[in-house]
Structures are given as structure tokens and as C-alpha cells.
CHARMM-style PDB file with segment names, atoms N, HN, CA, C and O in Angstrom:
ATOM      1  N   UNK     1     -43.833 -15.345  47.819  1.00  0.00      PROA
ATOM      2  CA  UNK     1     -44.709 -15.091  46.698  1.00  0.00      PROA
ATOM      3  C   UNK     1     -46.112 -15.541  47.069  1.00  0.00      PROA
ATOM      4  O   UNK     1     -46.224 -16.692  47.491  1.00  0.00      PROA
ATOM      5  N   UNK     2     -47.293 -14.715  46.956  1.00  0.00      PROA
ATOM      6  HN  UNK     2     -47.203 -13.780  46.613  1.00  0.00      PROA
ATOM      7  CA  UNK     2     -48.591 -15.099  47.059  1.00  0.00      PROA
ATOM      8  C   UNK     2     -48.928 -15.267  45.886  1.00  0.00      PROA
ATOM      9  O   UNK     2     -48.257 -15.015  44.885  1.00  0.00      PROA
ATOM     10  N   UNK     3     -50.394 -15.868  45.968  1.00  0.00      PROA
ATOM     11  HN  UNK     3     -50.940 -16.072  46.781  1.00  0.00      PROA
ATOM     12  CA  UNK     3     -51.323 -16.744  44.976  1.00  0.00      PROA
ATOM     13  C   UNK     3     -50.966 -15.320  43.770  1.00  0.00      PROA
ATOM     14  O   UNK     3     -50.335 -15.348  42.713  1.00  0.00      PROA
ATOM     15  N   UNK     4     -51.685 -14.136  44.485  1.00  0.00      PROA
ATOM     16  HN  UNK     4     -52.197 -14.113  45.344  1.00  0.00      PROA
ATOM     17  CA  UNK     4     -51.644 -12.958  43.613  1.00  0.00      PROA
ATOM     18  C   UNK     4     -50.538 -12.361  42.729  1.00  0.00      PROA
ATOM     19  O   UNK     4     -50.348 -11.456  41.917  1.00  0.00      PROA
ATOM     20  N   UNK     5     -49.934 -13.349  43.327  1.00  0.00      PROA
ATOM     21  HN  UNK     5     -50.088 -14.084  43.987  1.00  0.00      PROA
ATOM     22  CA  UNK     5     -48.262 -12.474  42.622  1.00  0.00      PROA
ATOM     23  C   UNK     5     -48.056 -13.439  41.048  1.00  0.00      PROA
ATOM     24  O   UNK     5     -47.087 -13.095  40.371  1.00  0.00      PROA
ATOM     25  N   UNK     6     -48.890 -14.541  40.520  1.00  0.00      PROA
ATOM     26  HN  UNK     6     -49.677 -14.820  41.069  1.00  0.00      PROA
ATOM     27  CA  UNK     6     -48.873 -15.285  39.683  1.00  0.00      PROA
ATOM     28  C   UNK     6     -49.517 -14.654  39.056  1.00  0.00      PROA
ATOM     29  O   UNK     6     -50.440 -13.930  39.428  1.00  0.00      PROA
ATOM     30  N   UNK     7     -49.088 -14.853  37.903  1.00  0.00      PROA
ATOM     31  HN  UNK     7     -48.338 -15.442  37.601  1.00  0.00      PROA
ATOM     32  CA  UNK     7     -49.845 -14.314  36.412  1.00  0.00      PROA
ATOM     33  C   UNK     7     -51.241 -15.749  36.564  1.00  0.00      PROA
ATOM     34  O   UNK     7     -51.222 -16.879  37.051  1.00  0.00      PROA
ATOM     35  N   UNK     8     -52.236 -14.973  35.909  1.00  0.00      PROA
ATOM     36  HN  UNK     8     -52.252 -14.055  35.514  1.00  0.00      PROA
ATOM     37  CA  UNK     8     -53.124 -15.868  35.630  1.00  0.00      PROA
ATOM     38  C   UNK     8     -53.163 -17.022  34.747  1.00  0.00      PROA
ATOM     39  O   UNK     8     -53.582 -18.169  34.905  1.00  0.00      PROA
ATOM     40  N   UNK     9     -52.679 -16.489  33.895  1.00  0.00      PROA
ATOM     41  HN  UNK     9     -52.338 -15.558  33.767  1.00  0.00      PROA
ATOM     42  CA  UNK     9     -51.857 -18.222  32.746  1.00  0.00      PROA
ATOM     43  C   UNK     9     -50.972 -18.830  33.844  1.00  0.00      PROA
ATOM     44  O   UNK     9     -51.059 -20.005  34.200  1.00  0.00      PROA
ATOM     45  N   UNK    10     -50.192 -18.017  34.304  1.00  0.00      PROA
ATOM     46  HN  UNK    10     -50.122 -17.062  34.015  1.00  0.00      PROA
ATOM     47  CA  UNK    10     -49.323 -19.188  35.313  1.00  0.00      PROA
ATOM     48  C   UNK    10     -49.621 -19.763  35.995  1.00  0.00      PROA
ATOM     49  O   UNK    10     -49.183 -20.871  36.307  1.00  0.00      PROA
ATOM     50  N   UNK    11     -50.677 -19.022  36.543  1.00  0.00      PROA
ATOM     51  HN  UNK    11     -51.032 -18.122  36.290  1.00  0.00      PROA
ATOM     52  CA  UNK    11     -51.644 -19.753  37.916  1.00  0.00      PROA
ATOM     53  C   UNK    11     -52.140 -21.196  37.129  1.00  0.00      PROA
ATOM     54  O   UNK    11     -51.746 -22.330  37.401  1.00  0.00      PROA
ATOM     55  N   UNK    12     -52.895 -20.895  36.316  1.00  0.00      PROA
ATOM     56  HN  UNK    12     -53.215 -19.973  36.095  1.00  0.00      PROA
ATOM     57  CA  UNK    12     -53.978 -22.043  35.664  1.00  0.00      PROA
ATOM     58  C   UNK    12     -53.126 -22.976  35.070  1.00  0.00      PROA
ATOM     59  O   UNK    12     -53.639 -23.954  34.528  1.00  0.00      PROA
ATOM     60  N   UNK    13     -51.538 -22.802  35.082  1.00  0.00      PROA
ATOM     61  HN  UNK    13     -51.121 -22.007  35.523  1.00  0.00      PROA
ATOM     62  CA  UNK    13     -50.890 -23.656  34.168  1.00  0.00      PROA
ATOM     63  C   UNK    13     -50.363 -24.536  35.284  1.00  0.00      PROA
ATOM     64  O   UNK    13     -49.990 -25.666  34.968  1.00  0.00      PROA
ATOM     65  N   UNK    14     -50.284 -24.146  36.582  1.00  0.00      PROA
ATOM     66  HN  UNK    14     -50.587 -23.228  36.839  1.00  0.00      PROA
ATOM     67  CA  UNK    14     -49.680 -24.660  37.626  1.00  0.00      PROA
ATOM     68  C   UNK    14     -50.783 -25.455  38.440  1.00  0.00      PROA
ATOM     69  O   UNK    14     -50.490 -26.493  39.033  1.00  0.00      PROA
ATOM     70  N   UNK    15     -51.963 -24.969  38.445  1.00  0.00      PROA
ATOM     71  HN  UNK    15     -52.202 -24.125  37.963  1.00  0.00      PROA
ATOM     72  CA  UNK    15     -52.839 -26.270  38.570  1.00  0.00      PROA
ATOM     73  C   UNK    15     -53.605 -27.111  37.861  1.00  0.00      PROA
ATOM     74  O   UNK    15     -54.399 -27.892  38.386  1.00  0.00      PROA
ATOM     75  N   UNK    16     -53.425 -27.011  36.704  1.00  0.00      PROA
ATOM     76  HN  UNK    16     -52.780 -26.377  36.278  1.00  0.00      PROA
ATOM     77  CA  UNK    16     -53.231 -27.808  35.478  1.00  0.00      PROA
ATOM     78  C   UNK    16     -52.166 -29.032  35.726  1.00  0.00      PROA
ATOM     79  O   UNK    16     -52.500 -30.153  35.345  1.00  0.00      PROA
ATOM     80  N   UNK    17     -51.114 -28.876  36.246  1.00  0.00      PROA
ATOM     81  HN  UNK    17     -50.843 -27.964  36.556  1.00  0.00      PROA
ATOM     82  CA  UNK    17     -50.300 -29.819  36.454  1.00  0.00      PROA
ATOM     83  C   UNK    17     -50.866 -30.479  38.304  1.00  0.00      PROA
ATOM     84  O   UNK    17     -50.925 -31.632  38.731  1.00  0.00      PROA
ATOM     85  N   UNK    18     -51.130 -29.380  38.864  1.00  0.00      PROA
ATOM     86  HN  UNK    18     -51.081 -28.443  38.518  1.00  0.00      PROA
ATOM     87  CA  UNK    18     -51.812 -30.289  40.008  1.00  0.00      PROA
ATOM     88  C   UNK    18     -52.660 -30.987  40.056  1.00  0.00      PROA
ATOM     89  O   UNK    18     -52.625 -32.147  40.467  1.00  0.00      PROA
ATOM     90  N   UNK    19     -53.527 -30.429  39.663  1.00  0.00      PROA
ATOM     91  HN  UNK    19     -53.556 -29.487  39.329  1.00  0.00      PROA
ATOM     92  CA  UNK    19     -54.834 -31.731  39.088  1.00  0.00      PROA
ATOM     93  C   UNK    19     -54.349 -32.674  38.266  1.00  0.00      PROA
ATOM     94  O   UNK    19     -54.784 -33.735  38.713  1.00  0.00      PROA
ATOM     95  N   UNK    20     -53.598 -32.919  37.179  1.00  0.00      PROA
ATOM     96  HN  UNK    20     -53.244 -32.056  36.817  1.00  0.00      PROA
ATOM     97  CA  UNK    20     -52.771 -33.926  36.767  1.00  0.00      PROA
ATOM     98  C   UNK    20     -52.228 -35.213  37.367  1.00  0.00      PROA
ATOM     99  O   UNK    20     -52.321 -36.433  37.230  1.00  0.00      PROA
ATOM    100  N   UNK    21     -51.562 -34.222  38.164  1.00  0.00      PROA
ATOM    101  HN  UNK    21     -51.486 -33.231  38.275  1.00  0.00      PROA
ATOM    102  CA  UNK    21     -50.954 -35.261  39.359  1.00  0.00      PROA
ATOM    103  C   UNK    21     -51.865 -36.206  40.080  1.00  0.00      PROA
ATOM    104  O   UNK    21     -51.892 -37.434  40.003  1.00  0.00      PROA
ATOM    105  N   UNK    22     -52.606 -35.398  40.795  1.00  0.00      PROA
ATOM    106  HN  UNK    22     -52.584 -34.400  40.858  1.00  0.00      PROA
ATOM    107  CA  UNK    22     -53.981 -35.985  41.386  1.00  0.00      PROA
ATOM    108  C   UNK    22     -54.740 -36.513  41.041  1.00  0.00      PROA
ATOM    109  O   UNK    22     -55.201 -37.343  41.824  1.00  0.00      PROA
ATOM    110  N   UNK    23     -55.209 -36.425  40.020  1.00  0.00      PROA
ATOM    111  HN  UNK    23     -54.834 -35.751  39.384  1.00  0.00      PROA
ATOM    112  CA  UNK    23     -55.454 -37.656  39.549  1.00  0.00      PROA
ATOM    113  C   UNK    23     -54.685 -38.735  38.664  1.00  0.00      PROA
ATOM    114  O   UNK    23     -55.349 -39.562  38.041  1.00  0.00      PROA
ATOM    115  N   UNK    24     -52.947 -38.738  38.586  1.00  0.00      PROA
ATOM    116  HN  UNK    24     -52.408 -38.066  39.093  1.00  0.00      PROA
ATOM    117  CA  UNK    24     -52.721 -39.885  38.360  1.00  0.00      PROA
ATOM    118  C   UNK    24     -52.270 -40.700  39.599  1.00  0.00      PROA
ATOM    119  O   UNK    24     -51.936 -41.883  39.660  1.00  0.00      PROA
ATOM    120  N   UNK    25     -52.341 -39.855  40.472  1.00  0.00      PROA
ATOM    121  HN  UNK    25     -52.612 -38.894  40.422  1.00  0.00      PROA
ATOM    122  CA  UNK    25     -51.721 -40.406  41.781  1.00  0.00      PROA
ATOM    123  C   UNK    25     -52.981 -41.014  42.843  1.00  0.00      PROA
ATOM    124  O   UNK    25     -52.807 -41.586  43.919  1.00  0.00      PROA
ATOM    125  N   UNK    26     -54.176 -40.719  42.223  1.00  0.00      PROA
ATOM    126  HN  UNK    26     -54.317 -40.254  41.349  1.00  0.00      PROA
ATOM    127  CA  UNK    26     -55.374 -41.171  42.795  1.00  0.00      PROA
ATOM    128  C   UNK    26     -55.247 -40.180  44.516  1.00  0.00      PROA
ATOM    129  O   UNK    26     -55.427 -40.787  45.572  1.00  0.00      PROA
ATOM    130  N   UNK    27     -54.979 -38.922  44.498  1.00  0.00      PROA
ATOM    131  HN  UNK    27     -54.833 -38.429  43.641  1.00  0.00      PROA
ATOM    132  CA  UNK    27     -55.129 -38.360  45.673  1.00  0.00      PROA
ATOM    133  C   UNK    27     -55.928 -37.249  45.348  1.00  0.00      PROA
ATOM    134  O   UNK    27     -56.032 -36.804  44.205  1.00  0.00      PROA
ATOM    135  N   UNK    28     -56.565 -36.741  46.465  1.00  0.00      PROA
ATOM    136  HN  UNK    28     -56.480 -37.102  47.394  1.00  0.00      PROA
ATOM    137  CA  UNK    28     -57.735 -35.018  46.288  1.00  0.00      PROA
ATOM    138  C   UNK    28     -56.854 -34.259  46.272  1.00  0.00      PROA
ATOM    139  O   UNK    28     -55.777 -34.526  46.805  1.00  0.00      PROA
ATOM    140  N   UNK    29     -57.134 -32.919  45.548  1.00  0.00      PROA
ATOM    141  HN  UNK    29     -58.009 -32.702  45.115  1.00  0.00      PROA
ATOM    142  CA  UNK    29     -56.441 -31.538  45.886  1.00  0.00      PROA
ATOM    143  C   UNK    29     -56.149 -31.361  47.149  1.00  0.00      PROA
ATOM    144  O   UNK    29     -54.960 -31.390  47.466  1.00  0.00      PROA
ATOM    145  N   UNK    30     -57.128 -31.144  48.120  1.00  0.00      PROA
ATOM    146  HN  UNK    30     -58.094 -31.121  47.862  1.00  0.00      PROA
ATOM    147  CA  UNK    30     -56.531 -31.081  49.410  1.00  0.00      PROA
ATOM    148  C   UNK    30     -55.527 -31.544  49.627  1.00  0.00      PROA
ATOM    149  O   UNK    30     -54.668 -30.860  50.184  1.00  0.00      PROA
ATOM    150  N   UNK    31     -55.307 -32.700  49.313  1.00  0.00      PROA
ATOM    151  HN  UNK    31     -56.004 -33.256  48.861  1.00  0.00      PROA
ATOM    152  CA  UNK    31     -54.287 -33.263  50.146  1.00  0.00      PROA
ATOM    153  C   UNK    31     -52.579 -32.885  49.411  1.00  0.00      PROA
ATOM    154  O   UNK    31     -51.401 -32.855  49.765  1.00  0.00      PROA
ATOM    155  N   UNK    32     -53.098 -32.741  48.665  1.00  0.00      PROA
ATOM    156  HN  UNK    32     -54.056 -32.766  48.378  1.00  0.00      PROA
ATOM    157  CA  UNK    32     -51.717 -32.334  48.082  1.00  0.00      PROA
ATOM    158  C   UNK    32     -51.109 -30.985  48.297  1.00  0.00      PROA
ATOM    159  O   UNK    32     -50.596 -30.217  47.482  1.00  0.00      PROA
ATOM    160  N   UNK    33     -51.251 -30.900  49.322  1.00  0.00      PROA
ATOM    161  HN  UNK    33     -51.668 -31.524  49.984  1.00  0.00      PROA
ATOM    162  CA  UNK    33     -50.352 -28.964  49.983  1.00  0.00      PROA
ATOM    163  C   UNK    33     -48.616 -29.432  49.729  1.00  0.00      PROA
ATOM    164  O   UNK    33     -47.905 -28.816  48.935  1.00  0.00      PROA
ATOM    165  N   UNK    34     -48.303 -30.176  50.247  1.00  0.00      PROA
ATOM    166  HN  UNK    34     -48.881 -30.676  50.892  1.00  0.00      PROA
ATOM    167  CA  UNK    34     -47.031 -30.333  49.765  1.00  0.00      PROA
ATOM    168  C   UNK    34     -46.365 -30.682  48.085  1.00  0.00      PROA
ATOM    169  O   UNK    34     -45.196 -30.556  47.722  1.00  0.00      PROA
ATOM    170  N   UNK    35     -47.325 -31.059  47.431  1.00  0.00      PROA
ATOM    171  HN  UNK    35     -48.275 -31.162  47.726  1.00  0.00      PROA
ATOM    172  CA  UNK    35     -47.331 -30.953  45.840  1.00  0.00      PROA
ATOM    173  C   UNK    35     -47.378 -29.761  45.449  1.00  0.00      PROA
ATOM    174  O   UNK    35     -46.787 -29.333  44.458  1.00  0.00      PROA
ATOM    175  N   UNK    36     -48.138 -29.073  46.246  1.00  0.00      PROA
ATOM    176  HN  UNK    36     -48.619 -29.420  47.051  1.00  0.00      PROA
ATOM    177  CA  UNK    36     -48.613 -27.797  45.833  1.00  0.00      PROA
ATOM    178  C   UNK    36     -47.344 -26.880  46.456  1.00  0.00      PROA
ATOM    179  O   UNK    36     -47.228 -25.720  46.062  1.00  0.00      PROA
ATOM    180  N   UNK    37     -46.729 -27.235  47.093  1.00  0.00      PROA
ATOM    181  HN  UNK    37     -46.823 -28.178  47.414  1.00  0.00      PROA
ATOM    182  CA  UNK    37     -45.663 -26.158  47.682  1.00  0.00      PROA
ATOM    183  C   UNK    37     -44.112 -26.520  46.772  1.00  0.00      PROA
ATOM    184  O   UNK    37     -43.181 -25.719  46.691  1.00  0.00      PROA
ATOM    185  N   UNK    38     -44.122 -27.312  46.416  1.00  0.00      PROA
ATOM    186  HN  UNK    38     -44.878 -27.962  46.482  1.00  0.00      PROA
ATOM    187  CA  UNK    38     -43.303 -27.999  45.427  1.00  0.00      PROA
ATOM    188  C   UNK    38     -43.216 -27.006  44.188  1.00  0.00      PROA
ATOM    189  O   UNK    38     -42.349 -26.222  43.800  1.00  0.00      PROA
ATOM    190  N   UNK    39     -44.588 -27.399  43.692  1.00  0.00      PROA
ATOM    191  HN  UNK    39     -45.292 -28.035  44.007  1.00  0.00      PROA
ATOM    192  CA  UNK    39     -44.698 -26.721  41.726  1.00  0.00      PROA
ATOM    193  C   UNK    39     -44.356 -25.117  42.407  1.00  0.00      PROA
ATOM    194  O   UNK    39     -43.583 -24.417  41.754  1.00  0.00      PROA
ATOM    195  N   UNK    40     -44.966 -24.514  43.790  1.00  0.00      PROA
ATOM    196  HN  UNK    40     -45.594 -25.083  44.321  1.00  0.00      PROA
ATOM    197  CA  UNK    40     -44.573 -22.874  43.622  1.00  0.00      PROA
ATOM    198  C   UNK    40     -43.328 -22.592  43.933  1.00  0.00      PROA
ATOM    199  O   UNK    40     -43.092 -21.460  43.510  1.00  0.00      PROA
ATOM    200  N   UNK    41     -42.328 -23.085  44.504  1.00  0.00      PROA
ATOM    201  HN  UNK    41     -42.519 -24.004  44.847  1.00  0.00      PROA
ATOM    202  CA  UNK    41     -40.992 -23.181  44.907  1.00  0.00      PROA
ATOM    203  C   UNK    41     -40.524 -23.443  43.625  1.00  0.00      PROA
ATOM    204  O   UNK    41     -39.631 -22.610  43.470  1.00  0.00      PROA
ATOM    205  N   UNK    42     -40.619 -24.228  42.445  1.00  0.00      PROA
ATOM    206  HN  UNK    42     -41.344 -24.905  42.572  1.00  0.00      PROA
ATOM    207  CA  UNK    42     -40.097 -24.443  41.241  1.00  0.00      PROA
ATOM    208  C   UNK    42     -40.292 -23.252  40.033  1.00  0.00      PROA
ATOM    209  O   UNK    42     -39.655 -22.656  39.165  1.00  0.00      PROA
ATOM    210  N   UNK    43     -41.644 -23.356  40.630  1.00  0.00      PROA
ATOM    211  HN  UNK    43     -42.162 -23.841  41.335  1.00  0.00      PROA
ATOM    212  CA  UNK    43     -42.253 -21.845  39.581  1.00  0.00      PROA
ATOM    213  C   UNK    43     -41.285 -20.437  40.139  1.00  0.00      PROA
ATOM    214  O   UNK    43     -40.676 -19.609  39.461  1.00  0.00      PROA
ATOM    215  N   UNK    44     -41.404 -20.536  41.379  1.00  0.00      PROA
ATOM    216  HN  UNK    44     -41.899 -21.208  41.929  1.00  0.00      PROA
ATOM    217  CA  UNK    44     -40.027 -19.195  42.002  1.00  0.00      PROA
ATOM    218  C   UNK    44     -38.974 -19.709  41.281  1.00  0.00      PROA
ATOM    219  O   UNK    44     -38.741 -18.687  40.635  1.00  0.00      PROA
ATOM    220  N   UNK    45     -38.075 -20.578  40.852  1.00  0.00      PROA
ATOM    221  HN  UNK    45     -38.264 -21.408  41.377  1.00  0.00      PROA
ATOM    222  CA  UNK    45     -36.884 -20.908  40.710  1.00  0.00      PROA
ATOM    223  C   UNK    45     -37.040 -20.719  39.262  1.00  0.00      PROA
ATOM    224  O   UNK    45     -35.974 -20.973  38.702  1.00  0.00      PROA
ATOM    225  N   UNK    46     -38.069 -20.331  38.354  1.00  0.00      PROA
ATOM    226  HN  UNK    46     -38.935 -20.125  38.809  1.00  0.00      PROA
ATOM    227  CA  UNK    46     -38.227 -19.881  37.495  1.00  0.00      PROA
ATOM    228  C   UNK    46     -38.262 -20.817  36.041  1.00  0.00      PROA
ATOM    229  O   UNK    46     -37.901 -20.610  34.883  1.00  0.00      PROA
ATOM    230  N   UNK    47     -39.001 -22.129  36.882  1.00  0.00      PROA
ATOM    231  HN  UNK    47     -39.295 -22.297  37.823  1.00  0.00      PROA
ATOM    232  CA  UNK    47     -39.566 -23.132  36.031  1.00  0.00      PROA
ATOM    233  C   UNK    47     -40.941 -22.579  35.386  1.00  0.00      PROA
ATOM    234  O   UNK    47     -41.791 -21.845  35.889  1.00  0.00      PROA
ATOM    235  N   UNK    48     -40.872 -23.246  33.951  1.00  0.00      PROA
ATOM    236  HN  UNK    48     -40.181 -23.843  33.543  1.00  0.00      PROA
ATOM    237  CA  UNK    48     -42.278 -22.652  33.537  1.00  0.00      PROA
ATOM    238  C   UNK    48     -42.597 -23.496  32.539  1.00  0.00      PROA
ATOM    239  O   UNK    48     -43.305 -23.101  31.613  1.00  0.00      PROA
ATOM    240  N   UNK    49     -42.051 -24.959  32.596  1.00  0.00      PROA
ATOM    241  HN  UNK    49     -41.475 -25.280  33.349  1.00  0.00      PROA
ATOM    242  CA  UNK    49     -42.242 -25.898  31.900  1.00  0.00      PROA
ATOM    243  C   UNK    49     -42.985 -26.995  32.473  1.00  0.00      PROA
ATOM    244  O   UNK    49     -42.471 -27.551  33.444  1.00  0.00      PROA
ATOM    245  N   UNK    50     -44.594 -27.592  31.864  1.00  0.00      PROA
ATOM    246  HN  UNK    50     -45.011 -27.140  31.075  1.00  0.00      PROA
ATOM    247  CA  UNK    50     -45.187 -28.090  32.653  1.00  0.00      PROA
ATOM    248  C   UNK    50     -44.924 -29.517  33.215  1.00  0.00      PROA
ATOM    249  O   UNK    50     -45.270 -30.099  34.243  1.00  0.00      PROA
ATOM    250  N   UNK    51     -43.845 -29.993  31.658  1.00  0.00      PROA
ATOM    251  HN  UNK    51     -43.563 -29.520  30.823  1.00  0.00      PROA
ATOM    252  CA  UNK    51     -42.698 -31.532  32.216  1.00  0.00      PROA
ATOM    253  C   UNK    51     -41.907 -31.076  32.786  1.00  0.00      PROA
ATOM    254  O   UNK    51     -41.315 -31.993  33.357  1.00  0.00      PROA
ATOM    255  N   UNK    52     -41.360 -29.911  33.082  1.00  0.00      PROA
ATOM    256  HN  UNK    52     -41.841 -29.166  32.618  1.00  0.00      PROA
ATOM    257  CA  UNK    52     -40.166 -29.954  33.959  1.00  0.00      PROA
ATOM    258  C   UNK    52     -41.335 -29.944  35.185  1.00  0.00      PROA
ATOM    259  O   UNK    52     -41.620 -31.100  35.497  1.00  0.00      PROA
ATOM    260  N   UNK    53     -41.913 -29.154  35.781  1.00  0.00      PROA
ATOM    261  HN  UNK    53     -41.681 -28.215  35.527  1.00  0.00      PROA
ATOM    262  CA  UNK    53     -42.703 -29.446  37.056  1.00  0.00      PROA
ATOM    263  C   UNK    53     -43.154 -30.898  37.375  1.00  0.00      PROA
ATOM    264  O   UNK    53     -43.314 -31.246  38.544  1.00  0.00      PROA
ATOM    265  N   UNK    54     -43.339 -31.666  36.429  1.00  0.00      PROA
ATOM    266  HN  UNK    54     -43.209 -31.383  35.479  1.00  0.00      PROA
ATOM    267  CA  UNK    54     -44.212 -33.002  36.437  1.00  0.00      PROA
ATOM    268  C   UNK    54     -42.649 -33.692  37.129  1.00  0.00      PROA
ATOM    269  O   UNK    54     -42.640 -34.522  38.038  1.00  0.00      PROA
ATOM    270  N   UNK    55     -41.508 -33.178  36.518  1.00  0.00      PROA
ATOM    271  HN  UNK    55     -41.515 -32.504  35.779  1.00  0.00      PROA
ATOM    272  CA  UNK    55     -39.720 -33.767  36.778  1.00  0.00      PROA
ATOM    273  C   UNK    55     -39.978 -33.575  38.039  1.00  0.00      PROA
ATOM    274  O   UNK    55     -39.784 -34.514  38.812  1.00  0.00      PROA
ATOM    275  N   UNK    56     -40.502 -32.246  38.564  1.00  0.00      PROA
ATOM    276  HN  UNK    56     -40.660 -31.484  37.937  1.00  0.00      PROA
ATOM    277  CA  UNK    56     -40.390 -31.927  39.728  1.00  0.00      PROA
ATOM    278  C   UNK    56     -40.818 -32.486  40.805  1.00  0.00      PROA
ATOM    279  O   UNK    56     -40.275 -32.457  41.910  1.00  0.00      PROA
ATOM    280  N   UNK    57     -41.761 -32.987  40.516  1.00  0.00      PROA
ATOM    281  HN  UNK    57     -42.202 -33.011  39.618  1.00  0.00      PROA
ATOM    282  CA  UNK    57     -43.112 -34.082  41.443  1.00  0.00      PROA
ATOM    283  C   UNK    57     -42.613 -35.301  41.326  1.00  0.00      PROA
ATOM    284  O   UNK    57     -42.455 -36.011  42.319  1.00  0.00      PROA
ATOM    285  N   UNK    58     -42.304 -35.698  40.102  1.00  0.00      PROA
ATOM    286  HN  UNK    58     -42.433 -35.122  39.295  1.00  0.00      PROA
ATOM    287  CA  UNK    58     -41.408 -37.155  40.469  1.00  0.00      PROA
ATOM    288  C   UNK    58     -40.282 -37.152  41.672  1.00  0.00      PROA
ATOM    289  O   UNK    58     -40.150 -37.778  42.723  1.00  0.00      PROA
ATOM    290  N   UNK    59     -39.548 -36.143  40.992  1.00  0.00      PROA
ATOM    291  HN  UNK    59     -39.655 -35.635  40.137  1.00  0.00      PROA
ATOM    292  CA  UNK    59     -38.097 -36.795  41.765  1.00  0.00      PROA
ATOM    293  C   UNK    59     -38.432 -36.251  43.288  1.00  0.00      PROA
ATOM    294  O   UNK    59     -37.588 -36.512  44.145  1.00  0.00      PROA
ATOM    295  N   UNK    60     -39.292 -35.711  43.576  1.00  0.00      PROA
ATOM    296  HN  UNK    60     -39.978 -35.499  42.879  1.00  0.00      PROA
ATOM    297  CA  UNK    60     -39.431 -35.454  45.247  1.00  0.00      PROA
ATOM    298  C   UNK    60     -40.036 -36.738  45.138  1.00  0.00      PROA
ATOM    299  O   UNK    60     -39.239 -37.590  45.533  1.00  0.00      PROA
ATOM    300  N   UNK    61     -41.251 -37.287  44.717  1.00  0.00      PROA
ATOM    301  HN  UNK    61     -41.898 -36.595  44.396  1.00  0.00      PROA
ATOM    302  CA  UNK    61     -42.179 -38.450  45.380  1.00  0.00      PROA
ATOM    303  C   UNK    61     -40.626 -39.767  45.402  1.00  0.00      PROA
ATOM    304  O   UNK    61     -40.650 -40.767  46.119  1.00  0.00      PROA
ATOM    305  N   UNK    62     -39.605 -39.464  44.598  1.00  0.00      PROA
ATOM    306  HN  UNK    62     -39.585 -38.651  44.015  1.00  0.00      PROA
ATOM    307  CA  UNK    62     -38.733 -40.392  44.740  1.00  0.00      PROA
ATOM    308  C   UNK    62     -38.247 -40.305  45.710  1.00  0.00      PROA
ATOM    309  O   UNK    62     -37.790 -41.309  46.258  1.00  0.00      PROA
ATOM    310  N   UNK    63     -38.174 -39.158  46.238  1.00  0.00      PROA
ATOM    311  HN  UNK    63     -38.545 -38.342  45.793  1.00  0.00      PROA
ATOM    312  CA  UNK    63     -36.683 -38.853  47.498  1.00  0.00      PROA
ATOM    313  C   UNK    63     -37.672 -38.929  48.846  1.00  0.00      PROA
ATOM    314  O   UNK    63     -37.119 -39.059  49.938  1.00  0.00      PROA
ATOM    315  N   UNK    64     -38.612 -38.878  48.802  1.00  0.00      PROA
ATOM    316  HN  UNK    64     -39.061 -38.772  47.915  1.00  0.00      PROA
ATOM    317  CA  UNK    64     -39.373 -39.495  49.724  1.00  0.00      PROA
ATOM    318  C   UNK    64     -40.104 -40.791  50.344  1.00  0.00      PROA
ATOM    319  OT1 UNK    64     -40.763 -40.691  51.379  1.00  0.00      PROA
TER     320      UNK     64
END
């Protein structure tokens, strides 16, 4: 799935939760490609809940 293949609400809703993150996690966008590969792998799996994604970012930063 490319950037393009996201609806535009989805898009903006999915970095809505990245920037979230980033700044509670005190890290830049950049750096978060693997956050960022996370929420679109979840969004494919046909998450569209912005606490379930936030679930999503936890329990990886846990398992890591």
C-alpha cells in the first residue's frame, strides 16, 4: 500500500497519532520510520481506531 492508496482523512488521522506519539515520546518525525511502519501495517489490518493504533505503539515499544 502507498501513501496514495490512503484516503485523506485516513492519512491525516494516522499522523495525527504520529505526531502524538512524538511528542509524548520526546522523539522527531524522522525518526520514527518504524512507528510509522507500525500504524500502516495496522491501518492494512484494517485498524481505524486512533486508541487501538496508540495499543499498537505501546505493545511494540513493549516487545522491544
Amino acid at each position: 500500500m502507498q501513501k496514495s492508496d490512503i484516503p485523506p482523512n485516513d492519512l491525516n488521522m494516522l499522523q495525527t497519532v504520529l505526531d502524538a506519539w512524538c511528542t509524548q515520546q520526546r522523539i522527531s518525525r524522522k525518526d520514527a520510520t518504524a512507528e510509522a511502519k507500525i500504524l500502516i501495517d495496522e491501518y492494512q489490518r484494517g485498524t481505524r481506531s486512533q486508541i487501538a493504533l496508540i495499543d499498537a505503539l505501546i505493545n511494540s515499544s513493549t516487545t522491544h
